[in-house]
Structure formats: C-alpha cells, structure tokens
DRENKOL-950492 format. One record per residue: x negated, y negated, z of N, C-alpha, C in turn; residue in one letter. Coordinates in pm, whole numbers, padded with zeros to 5 digits, always signed. Each point is the difference from the previous one (the first is absolute). Layout:
<sites>
XYZXYZXYZa
...
</sites>
This chain:
<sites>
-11059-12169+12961-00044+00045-00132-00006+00153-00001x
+00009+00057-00112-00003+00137-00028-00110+00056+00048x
+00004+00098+00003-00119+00062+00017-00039+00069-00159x
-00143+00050-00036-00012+00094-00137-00066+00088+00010x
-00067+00102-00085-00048+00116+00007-00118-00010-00125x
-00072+00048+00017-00090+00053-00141+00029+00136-00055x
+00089-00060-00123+00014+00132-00091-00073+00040-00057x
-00099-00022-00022-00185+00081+00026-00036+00142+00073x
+00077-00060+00119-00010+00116+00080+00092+00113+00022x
+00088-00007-00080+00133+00095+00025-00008+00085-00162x
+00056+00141-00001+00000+00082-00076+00135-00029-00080x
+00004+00031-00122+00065-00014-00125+00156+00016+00108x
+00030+00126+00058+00144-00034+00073+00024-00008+00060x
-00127-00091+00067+00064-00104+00155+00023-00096-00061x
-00035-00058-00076-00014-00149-00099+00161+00044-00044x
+00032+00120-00068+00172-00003-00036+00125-00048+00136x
-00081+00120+00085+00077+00010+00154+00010-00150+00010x
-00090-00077+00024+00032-00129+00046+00032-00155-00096x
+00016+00077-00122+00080-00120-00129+00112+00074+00067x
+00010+00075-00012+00172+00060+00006+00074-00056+00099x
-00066+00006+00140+00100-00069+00113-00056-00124+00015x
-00054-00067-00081-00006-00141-00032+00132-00042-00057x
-00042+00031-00131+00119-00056-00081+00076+00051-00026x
+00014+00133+00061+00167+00044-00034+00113+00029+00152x
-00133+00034+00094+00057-00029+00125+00008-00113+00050x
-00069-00120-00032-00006-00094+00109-00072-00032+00080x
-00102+00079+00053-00025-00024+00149-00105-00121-00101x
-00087-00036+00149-00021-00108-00021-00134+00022+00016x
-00102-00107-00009-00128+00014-00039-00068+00047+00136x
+00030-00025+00118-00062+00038+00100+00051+00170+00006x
+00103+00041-00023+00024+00166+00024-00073+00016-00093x
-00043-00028-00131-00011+00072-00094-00198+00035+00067x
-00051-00123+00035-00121+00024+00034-00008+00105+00125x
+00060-00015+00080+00007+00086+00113+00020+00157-00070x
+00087+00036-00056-00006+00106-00099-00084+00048-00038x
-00104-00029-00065-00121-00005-00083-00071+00034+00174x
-00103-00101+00036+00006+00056+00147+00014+00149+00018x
+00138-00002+00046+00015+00126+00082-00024+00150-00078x
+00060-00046-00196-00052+00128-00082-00138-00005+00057x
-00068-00118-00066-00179+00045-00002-00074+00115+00072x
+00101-00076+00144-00074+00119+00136+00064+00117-00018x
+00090+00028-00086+00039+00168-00002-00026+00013-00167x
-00060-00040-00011-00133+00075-00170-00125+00017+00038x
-00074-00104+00091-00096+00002+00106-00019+00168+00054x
+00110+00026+00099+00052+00095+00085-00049+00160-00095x
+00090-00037-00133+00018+00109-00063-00120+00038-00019x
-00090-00119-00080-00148+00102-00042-00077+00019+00063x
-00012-00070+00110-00069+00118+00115+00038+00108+00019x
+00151+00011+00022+00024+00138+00081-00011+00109-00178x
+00041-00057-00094-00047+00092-00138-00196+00009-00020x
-00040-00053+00107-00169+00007-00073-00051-00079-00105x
+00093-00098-00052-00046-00093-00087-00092-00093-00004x
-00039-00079+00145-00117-00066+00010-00098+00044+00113x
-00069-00071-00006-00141+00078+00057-00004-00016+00186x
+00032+00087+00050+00006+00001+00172-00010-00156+00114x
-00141-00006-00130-00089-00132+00138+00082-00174-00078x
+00040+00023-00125+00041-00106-00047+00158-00088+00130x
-00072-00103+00037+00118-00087+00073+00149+00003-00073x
+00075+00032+00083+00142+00037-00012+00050-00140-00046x
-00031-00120+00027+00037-00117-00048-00013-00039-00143x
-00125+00066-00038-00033-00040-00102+00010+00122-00117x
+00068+00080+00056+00077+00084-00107+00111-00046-00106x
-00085-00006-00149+00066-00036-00087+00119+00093-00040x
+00088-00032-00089+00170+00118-00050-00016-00092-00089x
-00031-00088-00074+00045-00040-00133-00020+00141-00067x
-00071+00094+00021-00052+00112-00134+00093+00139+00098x
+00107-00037+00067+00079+00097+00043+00054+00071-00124x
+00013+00137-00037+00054+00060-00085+00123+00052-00014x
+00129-00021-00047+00087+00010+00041+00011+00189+00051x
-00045+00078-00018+00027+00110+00004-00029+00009+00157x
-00106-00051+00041-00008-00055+00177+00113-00018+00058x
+00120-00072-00056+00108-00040+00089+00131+00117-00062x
-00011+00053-00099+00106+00070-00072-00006+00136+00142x
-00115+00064+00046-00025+00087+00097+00027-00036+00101x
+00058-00126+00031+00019-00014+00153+00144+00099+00061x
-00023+00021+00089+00144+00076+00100+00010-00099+00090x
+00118+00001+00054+00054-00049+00169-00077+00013+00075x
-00125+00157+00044-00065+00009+00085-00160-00082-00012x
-00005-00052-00124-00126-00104-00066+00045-00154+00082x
+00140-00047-00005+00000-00090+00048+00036+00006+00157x
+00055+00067+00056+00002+00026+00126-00140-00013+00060x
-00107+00096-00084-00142-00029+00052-00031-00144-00001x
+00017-00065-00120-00033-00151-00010+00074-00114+00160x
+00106+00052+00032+00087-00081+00112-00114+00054+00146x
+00034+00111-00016-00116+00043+00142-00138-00055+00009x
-00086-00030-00150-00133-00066-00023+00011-00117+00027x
+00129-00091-00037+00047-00141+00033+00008-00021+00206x
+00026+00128+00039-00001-00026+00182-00110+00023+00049x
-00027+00102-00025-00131+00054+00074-00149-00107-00095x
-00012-00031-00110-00095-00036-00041-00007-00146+00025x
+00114-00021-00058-00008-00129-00072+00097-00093+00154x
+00006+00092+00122+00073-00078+00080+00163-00106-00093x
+00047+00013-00062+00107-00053-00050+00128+00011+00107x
+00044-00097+00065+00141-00027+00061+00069+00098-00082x
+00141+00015+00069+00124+00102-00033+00054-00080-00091x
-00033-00139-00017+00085-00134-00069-00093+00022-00143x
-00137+00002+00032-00071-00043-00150+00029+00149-00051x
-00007+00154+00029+00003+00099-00055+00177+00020-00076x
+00068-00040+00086+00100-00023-00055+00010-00084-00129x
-00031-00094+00007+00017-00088-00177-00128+00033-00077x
-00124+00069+00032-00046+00050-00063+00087+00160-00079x
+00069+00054+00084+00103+00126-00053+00093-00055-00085x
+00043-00128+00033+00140-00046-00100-00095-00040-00169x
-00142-00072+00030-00074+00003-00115-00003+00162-00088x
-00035+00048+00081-00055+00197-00061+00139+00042-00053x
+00111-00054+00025+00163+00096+00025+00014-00086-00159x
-00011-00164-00028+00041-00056-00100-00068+00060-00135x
-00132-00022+00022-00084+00066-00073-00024+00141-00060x
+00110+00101+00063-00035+00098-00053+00170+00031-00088x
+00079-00100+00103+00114+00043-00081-00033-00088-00158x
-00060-00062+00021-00030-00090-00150-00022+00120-00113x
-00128+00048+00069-00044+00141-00097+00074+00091-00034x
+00079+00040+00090+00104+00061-00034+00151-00026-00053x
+00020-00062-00017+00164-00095-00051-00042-00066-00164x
-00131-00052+00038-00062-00070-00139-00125+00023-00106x
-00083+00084+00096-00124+00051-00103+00018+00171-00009x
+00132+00074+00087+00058+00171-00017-00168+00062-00010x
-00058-00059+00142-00116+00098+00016+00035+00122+00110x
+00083-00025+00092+00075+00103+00074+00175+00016-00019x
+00021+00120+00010+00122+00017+00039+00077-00030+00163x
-00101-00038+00053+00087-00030+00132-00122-00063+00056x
+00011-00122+00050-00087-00125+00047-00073+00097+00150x
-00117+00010+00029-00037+00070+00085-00031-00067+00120x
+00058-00130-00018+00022-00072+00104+00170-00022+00044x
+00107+00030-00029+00130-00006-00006+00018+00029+00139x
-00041+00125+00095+00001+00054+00111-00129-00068+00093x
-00039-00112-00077-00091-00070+00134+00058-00046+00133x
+00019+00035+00111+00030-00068+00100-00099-00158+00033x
+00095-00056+00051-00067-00141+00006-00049+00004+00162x
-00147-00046+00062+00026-00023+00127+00085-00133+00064x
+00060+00059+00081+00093-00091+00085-00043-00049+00130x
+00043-00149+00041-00054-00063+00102+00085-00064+00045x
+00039-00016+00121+00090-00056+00082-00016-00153-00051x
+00113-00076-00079-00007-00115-00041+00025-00129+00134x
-00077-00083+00002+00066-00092+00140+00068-00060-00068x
+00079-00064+00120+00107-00114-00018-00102-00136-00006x
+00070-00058-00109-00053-00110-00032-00022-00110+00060x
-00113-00058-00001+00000-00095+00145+00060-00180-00085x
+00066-00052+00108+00074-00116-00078+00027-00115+00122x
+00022-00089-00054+00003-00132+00115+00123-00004+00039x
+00035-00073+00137+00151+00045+00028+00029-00162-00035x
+00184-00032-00028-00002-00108-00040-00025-00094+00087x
-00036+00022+00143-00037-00183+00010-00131-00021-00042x
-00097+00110+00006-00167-00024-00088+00032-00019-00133x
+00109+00023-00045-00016-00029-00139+00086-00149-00006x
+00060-00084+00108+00026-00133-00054-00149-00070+00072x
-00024+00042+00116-00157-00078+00053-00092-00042-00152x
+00008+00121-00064-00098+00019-00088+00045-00103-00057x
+00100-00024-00079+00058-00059-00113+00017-00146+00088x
+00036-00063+00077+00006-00061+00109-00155-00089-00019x
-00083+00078+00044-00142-00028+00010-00052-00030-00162x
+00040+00020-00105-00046-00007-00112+00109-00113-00083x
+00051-00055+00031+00134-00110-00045-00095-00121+00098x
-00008+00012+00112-00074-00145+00058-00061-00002-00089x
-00107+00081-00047-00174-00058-00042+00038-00030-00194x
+00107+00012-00025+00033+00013-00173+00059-00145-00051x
-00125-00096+00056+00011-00137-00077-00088-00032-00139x
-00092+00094-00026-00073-00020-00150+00068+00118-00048x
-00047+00034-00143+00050+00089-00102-00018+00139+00073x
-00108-00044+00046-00061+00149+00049+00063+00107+00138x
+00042-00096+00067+00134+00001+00123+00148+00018-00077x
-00004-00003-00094+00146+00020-00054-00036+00112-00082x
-00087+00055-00078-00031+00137-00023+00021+00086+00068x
-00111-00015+00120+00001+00121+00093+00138+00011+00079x
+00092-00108+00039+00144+00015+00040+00060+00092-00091x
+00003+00014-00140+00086+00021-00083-00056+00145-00001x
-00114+00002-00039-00075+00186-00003+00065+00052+00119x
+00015-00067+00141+00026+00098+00085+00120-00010+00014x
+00066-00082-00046+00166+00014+00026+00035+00097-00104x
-00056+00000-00113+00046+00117-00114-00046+00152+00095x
-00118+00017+00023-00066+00117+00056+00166+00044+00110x
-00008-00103+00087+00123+00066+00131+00137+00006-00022x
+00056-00069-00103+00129-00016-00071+00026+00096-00136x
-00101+00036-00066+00032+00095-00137-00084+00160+00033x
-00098-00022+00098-00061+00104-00019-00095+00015-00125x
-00067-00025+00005-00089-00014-00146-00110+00052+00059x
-00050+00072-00122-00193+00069+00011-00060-00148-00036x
-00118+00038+00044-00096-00143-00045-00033+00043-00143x
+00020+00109-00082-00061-00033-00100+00139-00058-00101x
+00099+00025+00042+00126-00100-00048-00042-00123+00006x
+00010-00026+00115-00013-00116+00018-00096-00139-00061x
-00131+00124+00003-00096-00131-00013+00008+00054-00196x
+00071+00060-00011+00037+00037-00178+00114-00127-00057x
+00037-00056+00093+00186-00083-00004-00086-00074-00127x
+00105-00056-00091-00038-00109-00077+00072-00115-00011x
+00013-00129-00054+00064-00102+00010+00157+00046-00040x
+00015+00079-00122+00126-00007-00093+00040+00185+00043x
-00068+00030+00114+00073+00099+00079+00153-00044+00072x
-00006-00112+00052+00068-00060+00059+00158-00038-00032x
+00078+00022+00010+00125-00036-00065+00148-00034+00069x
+00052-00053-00051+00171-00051+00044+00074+00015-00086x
+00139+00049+00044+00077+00021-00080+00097-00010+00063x
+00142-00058-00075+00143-00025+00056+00069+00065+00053x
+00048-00005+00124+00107+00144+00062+00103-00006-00077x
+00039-00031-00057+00158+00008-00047-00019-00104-00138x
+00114-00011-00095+00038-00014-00112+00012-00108-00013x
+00075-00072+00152+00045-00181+00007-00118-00022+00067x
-00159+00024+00013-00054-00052+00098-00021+00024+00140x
-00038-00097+00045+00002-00001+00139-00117+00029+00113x
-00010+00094+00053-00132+00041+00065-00093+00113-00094x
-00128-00050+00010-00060+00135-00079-00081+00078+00045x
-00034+00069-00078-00084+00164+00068-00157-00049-00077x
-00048+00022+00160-00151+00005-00049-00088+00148+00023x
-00046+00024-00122-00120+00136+00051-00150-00041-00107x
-00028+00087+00044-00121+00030-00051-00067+00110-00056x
-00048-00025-00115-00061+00148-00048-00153+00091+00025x
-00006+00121+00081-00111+00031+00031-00060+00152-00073x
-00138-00015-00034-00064+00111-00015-00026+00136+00057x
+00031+00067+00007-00013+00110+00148-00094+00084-00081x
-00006+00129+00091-00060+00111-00009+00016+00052-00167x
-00087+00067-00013+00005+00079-00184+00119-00136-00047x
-00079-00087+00002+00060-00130-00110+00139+00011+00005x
+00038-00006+00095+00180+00002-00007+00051-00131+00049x
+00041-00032-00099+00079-00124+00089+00148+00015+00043x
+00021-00113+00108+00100-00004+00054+00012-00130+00030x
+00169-00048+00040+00070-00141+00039+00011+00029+00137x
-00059-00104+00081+00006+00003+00134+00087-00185+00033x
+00101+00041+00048+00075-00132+00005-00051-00087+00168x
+00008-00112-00030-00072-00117+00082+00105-00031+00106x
-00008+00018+00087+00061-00115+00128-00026-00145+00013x
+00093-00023+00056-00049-00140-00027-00098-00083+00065x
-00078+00102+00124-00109-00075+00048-00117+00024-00102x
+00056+00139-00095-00151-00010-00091+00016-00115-00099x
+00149-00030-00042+00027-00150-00106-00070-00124+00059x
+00017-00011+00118-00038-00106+00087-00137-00027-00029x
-00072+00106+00046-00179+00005+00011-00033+00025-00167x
+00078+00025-00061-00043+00015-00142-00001-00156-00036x
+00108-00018+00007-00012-00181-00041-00067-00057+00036x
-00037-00022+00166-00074-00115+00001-00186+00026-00006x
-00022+00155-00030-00115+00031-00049-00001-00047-00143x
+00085+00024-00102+00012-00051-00121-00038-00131+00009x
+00095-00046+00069-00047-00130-00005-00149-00082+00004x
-00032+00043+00111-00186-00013+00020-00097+00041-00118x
+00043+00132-00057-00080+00027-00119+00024-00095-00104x
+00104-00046-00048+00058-00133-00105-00074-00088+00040x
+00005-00005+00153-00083-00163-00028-00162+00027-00020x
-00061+00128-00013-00120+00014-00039-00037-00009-00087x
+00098+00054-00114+00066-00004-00109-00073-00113-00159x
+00038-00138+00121+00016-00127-00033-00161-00048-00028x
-00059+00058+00086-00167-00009+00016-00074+00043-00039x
+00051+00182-00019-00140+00076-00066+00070+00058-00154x
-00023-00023-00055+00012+00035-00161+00011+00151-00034x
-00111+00067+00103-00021+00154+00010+00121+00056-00002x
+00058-00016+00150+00064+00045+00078+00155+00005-00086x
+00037-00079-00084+00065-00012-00066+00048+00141-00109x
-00090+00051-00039+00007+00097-00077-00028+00162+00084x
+00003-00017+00129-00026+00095+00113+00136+00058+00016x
+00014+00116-00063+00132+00063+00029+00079+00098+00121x
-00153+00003+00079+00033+00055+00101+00125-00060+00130x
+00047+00087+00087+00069-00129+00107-00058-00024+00110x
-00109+00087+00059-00067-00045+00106-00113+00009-00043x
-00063-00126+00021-00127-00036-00040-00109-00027+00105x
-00145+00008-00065-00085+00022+00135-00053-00186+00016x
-00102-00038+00067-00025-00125+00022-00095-00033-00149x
+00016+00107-00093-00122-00030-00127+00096-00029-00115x
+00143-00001+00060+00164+00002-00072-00039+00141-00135x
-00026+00104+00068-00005+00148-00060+00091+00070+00036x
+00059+00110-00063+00062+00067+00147-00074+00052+00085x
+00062+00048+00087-00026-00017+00167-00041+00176-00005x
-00147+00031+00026+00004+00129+00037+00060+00112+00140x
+00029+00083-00018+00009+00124+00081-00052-00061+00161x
-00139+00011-00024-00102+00010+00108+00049-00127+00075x
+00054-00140-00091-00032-00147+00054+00139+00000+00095x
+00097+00094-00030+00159-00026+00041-00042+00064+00189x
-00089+00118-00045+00006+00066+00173-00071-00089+00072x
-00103-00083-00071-00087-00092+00070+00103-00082+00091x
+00130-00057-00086+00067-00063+00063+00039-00007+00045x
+00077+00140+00047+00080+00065+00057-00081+00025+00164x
-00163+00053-00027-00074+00000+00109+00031-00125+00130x
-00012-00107-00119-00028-00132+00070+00131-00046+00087x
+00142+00029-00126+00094-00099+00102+00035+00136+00116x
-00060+00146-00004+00055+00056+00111-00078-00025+00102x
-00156-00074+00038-00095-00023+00086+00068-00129+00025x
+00114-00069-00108+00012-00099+00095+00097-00030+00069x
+00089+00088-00034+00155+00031+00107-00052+00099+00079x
-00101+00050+00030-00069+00121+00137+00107+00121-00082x
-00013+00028-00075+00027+00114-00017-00111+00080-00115x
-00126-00029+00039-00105+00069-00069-00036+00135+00072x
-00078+00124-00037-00030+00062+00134+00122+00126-00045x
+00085-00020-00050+00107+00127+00022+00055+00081-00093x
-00113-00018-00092+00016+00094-00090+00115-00034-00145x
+00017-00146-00009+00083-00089-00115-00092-00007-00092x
+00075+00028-00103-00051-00013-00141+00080-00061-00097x
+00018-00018-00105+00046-00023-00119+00094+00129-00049x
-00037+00070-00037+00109+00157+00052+00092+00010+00111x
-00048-00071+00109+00099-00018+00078+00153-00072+00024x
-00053-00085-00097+00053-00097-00046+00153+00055-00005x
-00034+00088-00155+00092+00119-00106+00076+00070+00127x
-00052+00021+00062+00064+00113+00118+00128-00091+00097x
-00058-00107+00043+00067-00049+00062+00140-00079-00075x
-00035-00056-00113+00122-00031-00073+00127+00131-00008x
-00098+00129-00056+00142+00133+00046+00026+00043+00103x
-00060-00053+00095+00075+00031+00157+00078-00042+00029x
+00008-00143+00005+00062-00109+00007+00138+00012-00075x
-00005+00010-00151+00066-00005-00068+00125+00172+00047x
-00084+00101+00046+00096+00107+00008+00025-00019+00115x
-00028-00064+00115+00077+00003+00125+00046-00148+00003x
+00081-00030-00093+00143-00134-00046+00062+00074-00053x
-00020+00130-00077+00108+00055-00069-00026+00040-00114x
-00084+00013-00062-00038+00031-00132+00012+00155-00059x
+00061+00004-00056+00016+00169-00036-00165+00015-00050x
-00038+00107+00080-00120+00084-00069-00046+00020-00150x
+00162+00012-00095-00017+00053-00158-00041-00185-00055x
+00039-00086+00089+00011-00149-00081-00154-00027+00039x
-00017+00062+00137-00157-00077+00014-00121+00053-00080x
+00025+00123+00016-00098+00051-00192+00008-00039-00117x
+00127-00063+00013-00011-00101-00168-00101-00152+00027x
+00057-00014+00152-00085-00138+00006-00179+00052-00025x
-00004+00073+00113-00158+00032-00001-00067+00029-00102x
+00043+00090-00098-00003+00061-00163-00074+00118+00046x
+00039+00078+00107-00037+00135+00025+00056+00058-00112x
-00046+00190-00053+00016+00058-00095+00103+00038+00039x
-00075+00135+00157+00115+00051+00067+00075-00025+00113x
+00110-00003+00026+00078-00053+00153-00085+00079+00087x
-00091+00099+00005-00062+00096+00114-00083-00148+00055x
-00074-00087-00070-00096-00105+00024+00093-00116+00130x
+00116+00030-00091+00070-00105+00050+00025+00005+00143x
+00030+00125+00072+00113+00086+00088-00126+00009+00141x
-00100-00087-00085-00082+00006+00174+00070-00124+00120x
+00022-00082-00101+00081-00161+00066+00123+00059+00084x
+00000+00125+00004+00147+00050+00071-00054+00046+00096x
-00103+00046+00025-00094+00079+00096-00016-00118+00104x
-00035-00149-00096-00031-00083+00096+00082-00069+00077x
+00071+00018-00069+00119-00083+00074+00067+00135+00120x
-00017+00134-00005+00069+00059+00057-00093+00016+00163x
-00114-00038-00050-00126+00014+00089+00068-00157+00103x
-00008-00098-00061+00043-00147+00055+00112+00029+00083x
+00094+00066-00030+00089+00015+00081+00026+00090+00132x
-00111+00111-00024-00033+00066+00126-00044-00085+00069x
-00081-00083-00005-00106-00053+00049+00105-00115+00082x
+00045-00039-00062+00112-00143+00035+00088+00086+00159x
+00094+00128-00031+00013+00048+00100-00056-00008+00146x
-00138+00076-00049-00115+00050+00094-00028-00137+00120x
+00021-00085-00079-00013-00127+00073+00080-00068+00047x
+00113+00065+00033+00165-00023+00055-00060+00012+00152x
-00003-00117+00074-00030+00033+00191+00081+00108+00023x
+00058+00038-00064+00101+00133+00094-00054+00118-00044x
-00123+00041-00082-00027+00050-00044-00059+00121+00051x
-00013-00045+00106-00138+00145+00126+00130+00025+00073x
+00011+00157+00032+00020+00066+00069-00007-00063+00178x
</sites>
C-alpha cells in the first residue's frame, strides 16, 4: 500500500511540488511521501539556521506548514551544501540516505525554477551527490535456486503450495519486485497467437513497476506451468466461497484477499529454513537479482535485460555485468593449476 502525507503540514508550494510529480511525473505514492520527508527536514534546517524558531524548541517538532516562500526564494548552493553536511555530522545520515535526500532538494528546486520562475538558475543544479561504493548484488547460484524451487513443488499439494510455487517461480524466472507482484491481477494475465494460422502461443503478463509504469514481461513456460496448475486450485476455491469469486487479485492470502508484501517474505523466510538455506542473507529482492544473473550469464544482452527488469537507466542494469565478470574471475581462481 501507498504510503501518504498530511497536507496540513506542508506549505502552499510543497503541496504544488508534490501534485506536480504526482500527476504529471508519475512517481508513485511512496516517492512522493519520501519527498515531503526529506523537503520537511530542509525547511526544518532553514529556520533554524534563519532564526525563525525559538533555540530550545525540539528540532522534530518543528513545524514549515507557515514556511514563507521568500525563506526558500534566498536559498544559494552554499544553504544547501550546509543542509548535506547537517544531514552527516547531525543527523548521522548514510552516503545512500543523503544522497536521495539531494535527488529530493535537486527535484524540488528545479520545480521552482522551470515552473513557479522563482530563480533564474536552480541553486541546487551544481549539487554534487554523495557517492558510495555500490555492492554487487547478492543472488542464489542456480543449483540453490532449483533446491529452492525443488523444495517448494514437493510441499504444493493444496492451493496454498501451488501459490507459493508459482510466486517463486515468477520471482526467479521474470525477475519481478514484490510490489509487482503481489500488485498482479487475474485479467493481467494473457495469451495470444504466435502467428496468423495459429499454432503455439505467447504468454506474458502485465506488470506495474516503479512511477506506475507498466510493462509486458513474457512467461516461460515453467511460469505457464505453475500458473496453471495454481489457477487451477484457486477455481476450485472458487466453487466454495462466493467471496473469492469477485477477488480480482492473482495471489491471494489464506483470507482469499490479496496476499500482502510482508506475508510473501514470510514465505519466502520459511521455504528457505527449509531447504537450509536460511542464515545467508536471501530475501525476496534477492530473488530479482538472481533471475538477472542468471538470465545475463545464458546470454542476455544487457539493453534487453532492462526492458525485462523495467529499469529507467541501463547504468542500473550494467551491475549484472560486474557480476558475472566477478563469477568468472572467481571460476579461474579455482582452476588446481592455479598457484604458482
């Protein structure tokens, strides 16, 4: 579920700032709150360091709904630079959170400037972002990822065993975020004819991504497989509960709702404690990772696997090359002929 904000608490053009890259950008309800967020603490920032509220008053509970715009029209580069240094030294903030707190300050001011012509040149334009050595993504190698799948096909004799097969065969075969996923809906789902006379057909599926973008992610046929005979199990629930009937979701929880966020890692917890691979740092994200590893060391051009993933930019994409280039040192290194 989204996250929201109290527009109560936000000043006449943060409330614009954030209709604007709502609905004309896209992003989606969780950036937009995070946004809000990260302004607050740099309107916060400002009227202290302008003398606006009173010394001993808690920094938390520093209100900006009554921010004046002429407060932010005065800002320089060296106003927010102070704000990034108050974010390390004060506020202890990672190189990761000060960073998307800067991409918040960088959106936000070009807003003001491109759309409300309160500056001639965004005084954030020349923000440097801090940078942090990104790791390589941690991912299951494929025989943990058939154990897994392996281990989760025995136990998938009720509905509920043919769910969780199908969630995780989609997760390691398409690469999917969980919030795709547990977003899928019944009439997401689709087939269509390869050719004109018939014959074999193409199955995909339609998913939600990031800033509401959708995209067609096409099915293999072990995801057709586990799609069906999960379908199947839900039909025959179908037959019983009246509810469930009008439940448009495709993975459903044991209350036949859809299936939350939180309930999918639960699951994920469980079948990895029960193939012994709990303990190592697997997640549900991991999931995502390991499907593009996999998928780029068979052959996958880099530009095709950002269409699969629904990355923005190929830079996101071009770590899966790192990993695979890392795998292959490594594969060497472990050649017996290898020592001197």
């Amino acid at each position: 579920m989204n996250k929201s904000y109290n527009k109560n608490e936000a000043p006449a053009f943060l409330r614009e700032f954030l209709d604007y890259m709502s609905t004309i950008k896209g992003r989606s309800g969780n950036t937009i709150t995070s946004y809000f967020h990260d302004i607050k603490l740099f309107l916060r920032f400002l009227k202290v360091k302008n003398g606006l509220v009173d010394s001993n008053t808690f920094f938390e509970k520093i209100a900006v709904h009554d921010v004046e715009p002429d407060v932010i029209q005065k800002v320089e580069l060296y106003d927010i630079l102070e704000f990034m240094h108050f974010l390390a030294s004060e506020r202890k903030n990672t190189q990761k959170a000060r960073a998307r707190r800067g991409v918040a300050i960088r959106q936000f001011f070009k807003y003001l400037t491109n759309n409300k012509h309160w500056f001639e040149k965004s005084p954030a334009q020349n923000l440097e972002m801090p940078r942090s050595k990104q790791p390589l993504p941690k991912s299951l190698s494929l025989e943990q990822s058939l154990n897994l799948l392996a281990d989760v096909r025995y136990e998938k004799e009720g509905w509920m065993g043919a769910r969780d097969y199908c969630m995780l065969t989609f997760f390691l075969n398409c690469g999917m975020r969980l919030s795709e996923l547990v977003g899928l809906n019944l009439y997401d789902y689709k087939r269509d004819s390869a050719g004109e006379k018939g014959g074999d057909y193409i199955y995909y599926i339609k998913v939600l991504g990031k800033g509401n973008k959708e995209r067609i992610i096409y099915l293999n046929s072990a995801c057709v497989s586990a799609y069906d005979a999960y379908i199947e199990k839900r039909n025959e629930l179908c037959l019983t509960n009246e509810r469930l009937r009008f439940e448009k979701a495709l993975f459903i929880s044991k209350r036949y709702t859809r299936i939350t966020p939180r309930r999918v890692e639960q699951i994920l917890t469980d079948k990895l404690k029960s193939c012994e691979l709990d303990g190592m740092g697997f997640s549900v994200h991991k999931l995502r990772h390991t499907a593009a590893t996999l998928m780029y060391r068979n052959g996958v051009d880099v530009r095709v696997l950002k269409e699969v993933l629904g990355h923005e930019n190929l830079g996101t994409t071009q770590i899966y090359t790192h990993v695979a280039n890392e795998q292959m040192r490594e594969a060497v290194n472990k050649n017996p002929l290898s020592k001197e």
